[in-house]
N, C-alpha and C positions, 0 to 999 in steps of 0.2 A: 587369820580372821577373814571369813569373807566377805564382809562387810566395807572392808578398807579398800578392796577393787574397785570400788564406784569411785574413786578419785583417778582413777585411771582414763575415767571419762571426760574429766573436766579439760577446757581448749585451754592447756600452757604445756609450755615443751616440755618443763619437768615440776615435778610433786613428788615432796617424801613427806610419807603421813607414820607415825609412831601412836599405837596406842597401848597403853600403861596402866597393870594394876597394880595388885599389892605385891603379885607374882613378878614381876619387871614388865618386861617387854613382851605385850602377848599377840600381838600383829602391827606390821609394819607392808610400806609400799614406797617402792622407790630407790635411792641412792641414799642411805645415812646419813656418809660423810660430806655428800655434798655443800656448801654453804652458800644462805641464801643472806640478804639482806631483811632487820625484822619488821623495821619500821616499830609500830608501836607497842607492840611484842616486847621491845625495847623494855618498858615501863614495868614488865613483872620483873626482871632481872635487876634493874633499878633499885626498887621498892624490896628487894631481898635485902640487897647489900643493906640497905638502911633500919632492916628488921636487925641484920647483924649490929649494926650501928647501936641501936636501941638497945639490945642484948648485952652488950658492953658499956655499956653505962655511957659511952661516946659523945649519944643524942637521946635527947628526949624531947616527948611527944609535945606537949606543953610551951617548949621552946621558943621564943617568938622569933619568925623568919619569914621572910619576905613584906609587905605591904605592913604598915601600921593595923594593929590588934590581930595580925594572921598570926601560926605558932607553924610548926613543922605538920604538923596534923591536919592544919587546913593545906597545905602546900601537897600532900601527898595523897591526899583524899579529892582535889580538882575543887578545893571550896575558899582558896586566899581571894578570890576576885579577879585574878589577871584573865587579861585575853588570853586567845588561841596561841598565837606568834609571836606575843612581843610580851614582856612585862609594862605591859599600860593595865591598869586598875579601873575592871567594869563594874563591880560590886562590891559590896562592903563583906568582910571575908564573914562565913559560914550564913550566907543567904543566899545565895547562888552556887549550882553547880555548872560550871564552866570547866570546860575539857581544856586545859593548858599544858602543851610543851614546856609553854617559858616557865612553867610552875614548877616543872621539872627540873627544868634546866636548875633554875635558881634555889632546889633544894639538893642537888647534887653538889652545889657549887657550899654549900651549909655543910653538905657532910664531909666533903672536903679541907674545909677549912676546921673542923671538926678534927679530924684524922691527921690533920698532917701530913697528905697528898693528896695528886688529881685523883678524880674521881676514878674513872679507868680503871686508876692503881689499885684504889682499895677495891671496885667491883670481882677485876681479874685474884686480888688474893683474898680475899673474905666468901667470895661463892664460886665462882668457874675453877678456881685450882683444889679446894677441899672436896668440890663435886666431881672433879675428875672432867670439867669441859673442857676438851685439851684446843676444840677449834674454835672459841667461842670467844670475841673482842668488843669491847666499846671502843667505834672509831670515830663516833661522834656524837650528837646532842645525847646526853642521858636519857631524853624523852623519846627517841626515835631512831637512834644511831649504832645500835650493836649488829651482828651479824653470828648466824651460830647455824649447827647443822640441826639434825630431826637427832641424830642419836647421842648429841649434849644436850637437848630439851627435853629429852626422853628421863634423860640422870635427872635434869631442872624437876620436869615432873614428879617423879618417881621421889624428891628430896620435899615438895609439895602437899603429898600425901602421907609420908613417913618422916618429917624433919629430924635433923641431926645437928644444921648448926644453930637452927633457935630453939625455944620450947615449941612443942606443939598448941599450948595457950597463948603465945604470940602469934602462931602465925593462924590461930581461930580469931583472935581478934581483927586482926589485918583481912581476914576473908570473910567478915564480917561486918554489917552494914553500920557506916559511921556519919555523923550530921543526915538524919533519917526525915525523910518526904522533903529532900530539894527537887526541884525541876530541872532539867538540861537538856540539850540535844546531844545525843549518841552519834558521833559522827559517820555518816553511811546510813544511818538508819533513822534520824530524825528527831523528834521531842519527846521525850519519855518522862509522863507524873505517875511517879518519881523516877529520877534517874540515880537509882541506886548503888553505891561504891563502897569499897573499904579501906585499906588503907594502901592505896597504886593499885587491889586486885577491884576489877569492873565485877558486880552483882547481876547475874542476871533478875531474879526475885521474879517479877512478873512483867515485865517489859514484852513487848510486842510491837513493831518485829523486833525480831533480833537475830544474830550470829548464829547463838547456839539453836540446840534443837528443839524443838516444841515439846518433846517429852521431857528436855533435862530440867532436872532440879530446880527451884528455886535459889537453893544453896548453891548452885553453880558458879563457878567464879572463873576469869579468867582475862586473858583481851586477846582484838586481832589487828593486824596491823594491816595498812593498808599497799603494803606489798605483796599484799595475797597471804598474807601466814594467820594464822589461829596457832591458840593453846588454850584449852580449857579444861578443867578440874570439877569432878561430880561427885563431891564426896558423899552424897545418898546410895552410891555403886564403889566407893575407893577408886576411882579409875579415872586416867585421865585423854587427853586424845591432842597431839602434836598435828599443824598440817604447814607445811613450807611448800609455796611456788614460786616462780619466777615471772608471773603475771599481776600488775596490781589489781586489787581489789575493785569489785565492780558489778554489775547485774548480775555478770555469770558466777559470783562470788555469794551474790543474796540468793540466789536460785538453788545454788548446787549446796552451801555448808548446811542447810538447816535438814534438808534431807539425810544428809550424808555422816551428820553427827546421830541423826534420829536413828539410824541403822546401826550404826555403832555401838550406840547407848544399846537398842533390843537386844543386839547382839549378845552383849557384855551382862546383859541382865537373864537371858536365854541360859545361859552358862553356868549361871549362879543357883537357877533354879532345880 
């Protein structure tokens, strides 16, 4: 695809961009196996293993977890109440959407005790080994702490649009918009009425600015994390699109992804026609 060379322009030493349809892998740029740090990228990887979780009767959505009257659902949706950082309780759970790590954190630490091991454990053998991630680790916060290459996000992807280890009605719901017209700020990008989510996957809907491109979907789903990586999923095209660098996220991040996904996307729809 030539479309994927405009990331060759972006100021980081290195970028591997994977873009994915229903065919696999239909353009790529960079080193594959390289492995980056995801930052909050983190949180789709997350938010699978706990789909698995859910699939196995493990956990459920209803479940009360974290803060008094939160359940698993507000925890993995960014609507229990905690802050950013810490588990300190700023609202009363499903009136606010607040962007939480520690929401993270402390429902990883649920499905853990859930499971009957660290969290890690069940991420590494419930998604990254039946997906075939062979370089792909949580080395730390659930929320922001794994590490993987372009061509295990690619499988992640690729499992995204075609699932295998949950129903594909699970994972419509999870990518589908849950506790509908909260307010939040989008972190990088500001206040967004509404800041739309589903269950760990981010919505774009109509949000403005944002990450993805101006053409993509509504239906759009995905995150990026503020080590410079993106993954996002458009199932209006089947297709999705990997970007890992080794730069964090920043101006030249708001300037360059929305172009660069918008080129993608024509591209990928160019093809089709």
């Amino acid at each position: 695809m030539r479309s994927v060379e405009a990331a060759a322009s972006w100021p980081v030493e290195n970028a591997a961009v994977a873009v994915v349809s229903s065919a696999g892998v239909v353009g790529s740029l960079g080193d594959q196996q390289r492995v980056f740090p995801l930052a909050s990228v983190t949180k789709l990887l997350t938010a699978y293993a706990v789909l698995v979780a859910v699939e196995e009767g493990a956990v459920e959505w209803d479940q009360p977890a974290g803060p008094p009257g939160a359940t698993v659902r507000h925890l993995i949706a960014h609507t229990a109440g905690y802050a950013f950082d810490k588990p300190e309780v700023q609202a009363a759970p499903g009136t606010r959407r607040i962007y939480s790590n520690a929401g993270f954190d402390l429902l990883a630490s649920f499905v853990s005790e859930a499971c009957e091991m660290p969290f890690a454990t069940y991420l590494h053998e419930a998604v990254f080994v039946p997906l075939g991630m062979k370089s792909s680790a949580l080395v730390g916060s659930a929320g922001a702490g794994a590490e993987s290459c372009a061509a295990d996000l690619a499988l992640f992807a690729a499992e995204l649009l075609s699932p295998s280890l949950v129903s594909a009605e699970l994972v419509g719901e999870a990518t589908s918009v849950v506790f509908p017209g909260l307010n939040g700020v989008l972190p990088g990008y500001g206040m967004q009425k509404p800041n739309d989510w589903g269950l760990g996957f981010e919505i774009r809907d109509g949000k403005s600015p944002h990450w993805t491109g101006l053409s993509s979907s509504p239906r759009t789903f995905g995150h990026f994390g503020q080590s410079g990586t993106f993954l996002w999923v458009d199932p209006d095209i089947s297709a999705a699109c990997v970007a890992l660098t080794d730069l964090r996220f920043g101006p030249w991040a708001v300037e360059a992804w929305t172009p660069f996904s918008d080129g993608v996307r024509a591209e990928l729809v160019s093809r089709r026609a």
